[in-house]
Steps between C-alpha positions, in 0.01 A plus 500: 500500500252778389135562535496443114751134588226412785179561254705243200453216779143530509471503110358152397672285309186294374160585521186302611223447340280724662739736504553475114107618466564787741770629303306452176184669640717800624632544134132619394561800734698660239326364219168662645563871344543340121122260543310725265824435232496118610132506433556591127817277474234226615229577256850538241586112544141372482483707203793352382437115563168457411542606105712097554095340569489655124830432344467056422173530336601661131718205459192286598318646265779472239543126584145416515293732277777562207735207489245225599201723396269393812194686522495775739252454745432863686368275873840324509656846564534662834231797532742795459621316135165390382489848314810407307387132415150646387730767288670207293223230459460496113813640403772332328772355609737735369312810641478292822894481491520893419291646740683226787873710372281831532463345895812420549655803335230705761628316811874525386516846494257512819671271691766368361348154481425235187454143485468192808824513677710735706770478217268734276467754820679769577511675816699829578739528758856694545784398791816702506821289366668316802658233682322199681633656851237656709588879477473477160157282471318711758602856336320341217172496722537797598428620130288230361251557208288218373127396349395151430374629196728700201374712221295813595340404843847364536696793434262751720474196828900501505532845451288571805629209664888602514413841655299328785785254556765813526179693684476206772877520530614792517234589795582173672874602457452832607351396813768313595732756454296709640521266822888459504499898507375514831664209682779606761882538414553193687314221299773582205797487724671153465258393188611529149328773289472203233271316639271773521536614167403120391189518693393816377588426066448149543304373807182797359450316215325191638178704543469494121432104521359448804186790450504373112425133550279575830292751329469401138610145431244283741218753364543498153624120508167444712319662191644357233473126620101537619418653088743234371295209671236685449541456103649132544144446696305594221683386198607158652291472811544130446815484576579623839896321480637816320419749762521265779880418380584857538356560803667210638833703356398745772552272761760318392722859452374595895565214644842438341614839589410466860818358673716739328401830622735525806793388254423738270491787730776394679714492216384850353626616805820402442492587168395854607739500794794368252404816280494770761857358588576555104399875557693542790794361389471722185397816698813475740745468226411769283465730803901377643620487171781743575561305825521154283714634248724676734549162722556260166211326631302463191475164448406421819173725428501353188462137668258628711294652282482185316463289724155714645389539074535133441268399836237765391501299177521098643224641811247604205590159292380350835153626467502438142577111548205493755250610210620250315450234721117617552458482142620196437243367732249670398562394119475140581167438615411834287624360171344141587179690500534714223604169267153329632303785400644538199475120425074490612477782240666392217273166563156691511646639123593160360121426659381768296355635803664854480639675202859573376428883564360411839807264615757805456243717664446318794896409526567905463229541775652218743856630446342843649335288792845357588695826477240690703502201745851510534549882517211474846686172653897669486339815621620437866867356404557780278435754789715386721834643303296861535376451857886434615580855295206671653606405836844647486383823407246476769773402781644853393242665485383409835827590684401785789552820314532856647159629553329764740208404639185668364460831649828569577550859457830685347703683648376890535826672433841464492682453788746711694688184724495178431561246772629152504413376932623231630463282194549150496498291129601153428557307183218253374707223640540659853811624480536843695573770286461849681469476863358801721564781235411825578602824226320834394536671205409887451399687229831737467794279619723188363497175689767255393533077564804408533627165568629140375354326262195294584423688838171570395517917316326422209244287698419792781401748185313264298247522786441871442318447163354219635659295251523254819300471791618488899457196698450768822550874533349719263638735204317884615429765266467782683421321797274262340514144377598504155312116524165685510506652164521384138838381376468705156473791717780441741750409226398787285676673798842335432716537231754175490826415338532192556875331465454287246427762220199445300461625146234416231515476138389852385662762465708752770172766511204189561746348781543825685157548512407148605396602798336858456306431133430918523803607542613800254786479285676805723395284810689197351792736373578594832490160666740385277720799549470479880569107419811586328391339163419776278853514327474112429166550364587775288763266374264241392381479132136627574556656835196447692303344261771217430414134605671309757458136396413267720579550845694804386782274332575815282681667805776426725424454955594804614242707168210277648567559842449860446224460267310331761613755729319719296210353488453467889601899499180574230236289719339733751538348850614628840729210514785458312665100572829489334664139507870522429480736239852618450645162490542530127561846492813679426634741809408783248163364455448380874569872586228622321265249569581592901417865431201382338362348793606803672237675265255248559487485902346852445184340421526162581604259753837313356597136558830391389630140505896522431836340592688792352605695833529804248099457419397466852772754703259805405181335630319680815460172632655146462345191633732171524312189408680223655330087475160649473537780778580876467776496794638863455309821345672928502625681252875355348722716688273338839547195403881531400536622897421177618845308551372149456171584325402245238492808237828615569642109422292502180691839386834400626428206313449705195796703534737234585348264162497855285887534639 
């Protein structure tokens, strides 16, 4: 079990309440550089939703002052419309109809609004096309536009509202990323890639709602119920019901949504869980696909694969059926209300003690009450699904990374001897790994590690770079403790090819100089000479400048083996680590990569990692790594001198199995 096994344990499967509010609150962290652009988005929606305190009365007017030609009484009006009454006393009723179309022309292309219901207003929004699964529904977060309003102010708020939805992202994203740069080689070891990738595209998102609905919607819902009451107050301040009713909405949405919160984030878990497993699944086939095809075992993928797909799909239905259930509660009661204040209204018309106009303005003004109402009292359920995202990209992101303590200096030069001293390291699970290891390396001379598989070679050098750390002894640059300085500094030291060879999509030139972004051309020319790839590369359709595809599909093992080769030989560091790097190399090839490091022990110190006696026989010195110890050390003809030394078995061994 890995450090990175150990640390999945501890994540939380469900979240308290408390806890729910911490993770919320930290979300304004990142949030914090964009408050001068939530400010204006802010000042956007108010801007947006009050024109609606506006939007009923034309068709008031129409109804009462053109169709049932009522006088118009300027002191019946609100204070910010008395203007407009005072405007249209005397006219007639078809100029009173005319300039009312002029309004609502004006406020249509404004704000995209006409009339007394929300079926004559628009509102501007844009989601990317996909699936219900959650992948697909949080990507569209992560590049939401949308205004309450349409027309102009419409247009501009969702235009400035998309880029602060991608801004938000992309810097909570980055972070992230960021984060998983820097945590050791371990955490990754026995976890698939997949279900960081899901984290980082999908998890991200769930700062768009959870800073969205903190920020804006209990403000601006705030502010639009106090000057909608406000209006009911002094238009029909004798009848309290209507905005009592939709207050009582308020509580009736709260408290029905207050059991479910532990269901709901329980089951977005899942959901998000069942997804990650969806990536994975997808991430390991694609990269085996050569190993599935060549086995016949693609239907068994392709069973698994569905299997994971069609979870990620019934896990999100899950969460979907529990918003359901809340709203059927909450319509109940809600529509119980709404058909009593609609009822006490239409009886105050048949009383004659409010107009026609004034019964579809105060039923466009109580519809607003209850919406508003509503939007404040699901606040807290509807967080919950973005709390349970936030914390899983908070879980990674607090995983111990790899940094030097503050003031740690670099290292002053580059060193002459490296030492390795009576190390001791163990896997995260206990599990001794290297066990009194002692080895120096010297600027001028080959060291080889020879022996069996799983003894510990590749283990012993990854503690040079510092790639891991010692559970005792120490790792001594010139005779101090390479733990003392900064990591960048003691890895720029150490150029590594590792045995796995990695390869990005660019092209043969931009993956040679990974590691050395100044290198010249002539400097990268001879690397892949000394590399023994500049007659492939020639060979290649663009030469140098010819991409590689991903993971350098484009090429066969033994071409990226020597390409990353290369690129190790063009970084400049006194240590060169070399982990098997002739095993897919032709003898012709392996020749020249062995006079190559030849070359290279002139000016640096040369680790190779090999099981090909032919790579190793010319070293000046050969350790043998046997179950975590290095039990013999001398030059190969030293070693072969021993009658029952453990290197001379592993070469007879050779011989005899090459016979």
């Amino acid at each position: 079990m890995s450090r990175r096994a150990n640390a999945r344990i501890e994540e939380k499967s469900e979240l308290s309440h408390g806890e729910t509010l911490r993770v919320l609150g930290r979300a304004f962290r990142y949030a914090r550089p964009f408050r001068n652009r939530f400010a204006v988005k802010y000042l956007l929606l108010l801007a947006s939703l009050l024109p609606l305190l506006i939007t009923p009365w034309p068709v008031k007017i129409i109804v009462d002052h053109v169709i049932e030609e009522l006088p118009i009484l300027p002191s019946a009006y609100p204070s910010a419309l008395q203007p407009l009454a005072e405007a249209l006393v005397g006219l007639p009723p078809n100029e009173v109809l005319y300039w009312m179309v002029v309004l609502q022309l004006a406020l249509l292309l404004l704000v995209g609004a006409v009339g007394t219901g929300g079926g004559e207003r628009d509102r501007a929004e844009s989601k990317l096309s996909g699936g219900h699964d959650q992948a697909s529904r949080t990507e569209n977060e992560a590049n939401e536009g949308w205004s309450m309003a349409s027309g102009l102010l419409g247009l501009f708020d969702f235009r400035f509202t998309i880029k602060l939805t991608q801004a938000l992202n992309h810097h909570y994203r980055s972070r992230l990323f960021e984060r998983i740069q820097g945590l050791p080689m371990t955490v990754f070891d026995d976890e698939r890639i997949g279900d960081a990738v899901f984290r980082v595209m999908y998890d991200t998102p769930s700062i768009t709602n959870a800073v969205y609905r903190i920020i804006l919607a209990p403000l601006a819902s705030i502010a639009f119920v106090l000057a909608v009451i406000w209006v009911i107050a002094i238009l029909f301040g004798d009848h309290p019901i209507f905005w009592q009713t939709s207050l009582a909405m308020f509580a009736v949405s709260l408290l029905v949504s207050l059991p479910f919160p532990s269901t709901l984030r329980r089951r977005s878990t899942a959901s998000r869980r069942a997804g990650s497993a969806t990536t994975s699944s997808l991430e390991e086939g694609l990269t085996n696909i050569l190993a599935v095809q060549s086995l016949g075992a693609e239907d068994r993928e392709q069973d698994r694969f569905d299997d994971d797909s069609w979870s990620s799909f019934v896990r999100h239905r899950s969460v979907i059926v529990v918003g359901m259930v809340i709203f059927v509660f909450a319509f109940i009661p809600g529509m119980a209300m709404g058909a009593y204040a609609f009822f006490h209204a239409a009886d105050l018309v048949i009383l004659d003690q409010i107009s026609r106009g004034d019964f579809l303005l105060l039923f466009t003004y109580y519809l607003y009450l209850i919406f508003a109402c509503v939007d404040l009292g699901a606040l807290w359920i509807r967080l919950q699904e973005a709390a349970i995202g936030l914390h899983r990209v908070f879980f990674l992101m607090d995983l111990p990374t790899e940094t030097d303590a503050v003031g740690t200096p670099p290292l002053p030069h580059p060193p002459e001897e490296v030492r390795i001293d009576s190390v001791e390291y163990h896997y995260p699970d206990g599990t001794p790994a290297l066990r009194d290891v002692s080895l120096t390396l010297r600027v001028g001379e080959i060291v080889a590690l020879a022996g069996p598989a799983g003894a510990g070679k590749t283990t012993l050098a990854s503690l040079i770079p510092r790639f891991l750390e010692p559970k005792s002894g120490r790792v001594l640059y010139d005779g101090r403790d390479a733990a003392g300085f900064t990591r960048d500094s003691v890895r720029a030291q150490v150029a590594f090819v590792f045995q796995e060879t990695l390869l990005f999509d660019a092209t043969v030139e931009q993956n040679i100089r990974l590691g050395r972004p100044d290198a010249t051309e002539a400097e990268i020319r001879r690397a892949a000479r000394r590399a023994g790839a500049e007659g492939f590369i020639r060979g290649l359709p663009q030469g140098y400048h010819t991409p590689l595809g991903r993971g350098g599909g484009k090429l066969s093992v033994g071409q990226k083996q020597r390409l990353a080769i290369a690129r190790a030989l063009v970084r400049e560091g006194p240590i060169l680590i070399m982990d098997e790097p002739t095993s897919a190399l032709d003898p012709e090839t392996e020749r020249a990569l062995i006079a190559t490091m030849e070359e290279a022990r002139e000016d640096r110190a040369v680790l190779v990692i090999a099981h090909r006696l032919s790579t190793i026989r010319h070293a000046d010195r050969i350790a043998f790594v046997d179950k975590g110890r290095i039990v013999e050390e001398g030059s190969h003809a030293e070693l072969m001198a021993r009658p029952d030394g453990a290197y001379r078995r592993f070469v007879d061994l050779q011989t005899r199995g090459a016979a």
